[in-house]
N, C-alpha and C positions, 0 to 999 in steps of 0.2 A: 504494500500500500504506500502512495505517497499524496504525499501535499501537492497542488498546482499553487502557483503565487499568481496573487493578483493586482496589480497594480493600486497603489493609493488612491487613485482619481477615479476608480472601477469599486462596481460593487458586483458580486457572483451572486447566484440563486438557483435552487435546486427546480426543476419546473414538471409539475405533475399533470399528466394529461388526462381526464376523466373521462367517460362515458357513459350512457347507459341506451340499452340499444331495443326495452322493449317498454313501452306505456305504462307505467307506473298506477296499481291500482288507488281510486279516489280515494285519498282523507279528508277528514274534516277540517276546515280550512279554520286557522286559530284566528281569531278577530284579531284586528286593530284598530288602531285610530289614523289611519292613511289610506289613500287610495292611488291610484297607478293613474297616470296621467299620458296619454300617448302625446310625441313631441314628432310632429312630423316635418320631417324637414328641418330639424332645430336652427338658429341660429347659430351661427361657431361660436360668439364669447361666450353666450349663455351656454351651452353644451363646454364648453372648456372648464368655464366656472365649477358648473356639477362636478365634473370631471375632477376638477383639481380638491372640492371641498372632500367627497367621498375617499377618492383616490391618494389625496398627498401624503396622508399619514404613514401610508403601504407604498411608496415612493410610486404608484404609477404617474408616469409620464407621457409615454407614446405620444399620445393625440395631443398633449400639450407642445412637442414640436413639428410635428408634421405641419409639411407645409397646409396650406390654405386646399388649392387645389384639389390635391389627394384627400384631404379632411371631408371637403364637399364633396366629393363622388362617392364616399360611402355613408353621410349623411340623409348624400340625396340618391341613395339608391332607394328601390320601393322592396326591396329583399331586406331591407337593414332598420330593425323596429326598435326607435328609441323611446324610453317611459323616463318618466320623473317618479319618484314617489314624494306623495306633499303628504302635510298636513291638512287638518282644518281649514286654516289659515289659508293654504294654498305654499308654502313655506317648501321646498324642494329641500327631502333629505335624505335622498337616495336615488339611485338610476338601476335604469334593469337594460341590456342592449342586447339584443336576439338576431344573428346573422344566419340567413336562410339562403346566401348565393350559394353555395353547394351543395347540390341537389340530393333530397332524401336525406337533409343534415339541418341540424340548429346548432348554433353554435352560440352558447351563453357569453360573449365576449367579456362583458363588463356585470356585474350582478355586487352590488354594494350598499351600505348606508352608512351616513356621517355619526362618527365616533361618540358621539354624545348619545343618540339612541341603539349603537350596537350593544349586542347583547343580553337582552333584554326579549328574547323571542320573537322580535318582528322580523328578523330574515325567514324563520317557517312560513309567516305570512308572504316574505316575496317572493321565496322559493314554488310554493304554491302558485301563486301566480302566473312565476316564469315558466312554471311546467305546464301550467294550461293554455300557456299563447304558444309553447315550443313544439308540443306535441299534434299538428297539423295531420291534415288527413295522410301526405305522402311523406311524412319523416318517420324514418326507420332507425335516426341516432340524433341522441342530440350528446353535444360535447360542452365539456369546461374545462379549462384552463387555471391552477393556484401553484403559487410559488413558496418557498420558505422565507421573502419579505409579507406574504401576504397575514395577516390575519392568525394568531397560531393556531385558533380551531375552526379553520378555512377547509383543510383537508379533512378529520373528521366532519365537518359540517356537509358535506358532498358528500361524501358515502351515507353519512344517515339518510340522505334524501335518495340512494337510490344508484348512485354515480360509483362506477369502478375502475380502480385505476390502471391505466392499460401503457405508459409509455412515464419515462423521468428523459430530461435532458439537462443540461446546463447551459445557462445563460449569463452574460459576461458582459456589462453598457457599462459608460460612462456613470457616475453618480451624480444623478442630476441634482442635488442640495451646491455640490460644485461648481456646475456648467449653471446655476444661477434660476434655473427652472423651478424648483423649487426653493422655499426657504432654507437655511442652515437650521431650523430648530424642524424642521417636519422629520418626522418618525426619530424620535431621538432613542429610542432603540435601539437602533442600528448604528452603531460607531462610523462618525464622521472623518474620513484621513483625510488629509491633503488640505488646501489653500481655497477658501470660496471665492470664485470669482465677483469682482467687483464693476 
């Protein structure tokens, strides 16, 4: 066994590939106090916005640099289903993103909620959800995607719902707290090396 080194200015992550490839029998759906809000077509700040409030802690980035362009073709694809989850209020504290371009495939790209209400049992509620928008008449798989930045009961939280894990790889970026994308204090979990850009 050895060590790989990873550069100061890199952060590594274990990446686990989930699946579940046959209709998951009904549960009782646990209440809450949200509702799924479909975002068609979203605007890009506002979808970055979400993105970045759900996501920063768990250092996702992606869609926070991708160009424009590229951002909008899968915004505005009609295969690519984005939700908010609000409050009462209307208050967005969570996103659900369902990619259906690969045929007989769902692919939960993004499925999250902002740290102040995780934990607390409302991802059964949006798992629920995502399972009843994912599972279309001609999907035969639907896939998720969690990493070892993500969430520590990210990977338990996928199998209870049904999801098995079929592929690991590793993954090697830049640490965007660095490259200035994120702040220096988001996920301070994870040890910060190197110099923040200014």
């Amino acid at each position: 066994m050895g060590l790989l080194p990873v550069a100061d200015d890199h952060l590594a992550t274990i990446v686990t590939a989930l699946e579940m490839r046959e209709r998951p029998k009904p549960r009782p759906q646990p209440p809450a106090p949200f509702r799924l809000v479909h975002w068609p077509a979203p605007d890009s700040d506002k979808y970055r916005a979400l993105f970045r409030r759900v996501g920063g802690p768990w250092l996702w980035y992606s869609r926070l640099v991708m160009d424009e362009a590229r951002l909008r073709g899968i915004l505005e694809d009609p295969q690519v289903l984005v939700h908010a989850v609000t409050d009462r209020a209307g208050v967005e504290l969570g996103m659900l993103e369902l990619d259906f371009r690969t045929p007989a495939t769902c692919e939960l790209s993004y499925f999250g909620l902002v740290p102040e209400i995780t934990g607390k049992g409302h991802g059964d509620w949006l798992m629920g959800q995502a399972l009843a928008f994912a599972w279309r008449k001609d999907v035969t798989r639907v896939g998720v995607h969690t990493c070892t930045l993500d969430h520590p009961a990210a990977l338990r939280f996928y199998r209870h719902h049904g999801f098995v894990p079929v592929k690991r790889t590793i993954e090697t970026f830049p640490d965007p707290r660095l490259l200035g994308v994120l702040p220096a204090e988001a996920a301070p979990h994870i040890p910060l090396l190197g110099s923040v850009a200014r």
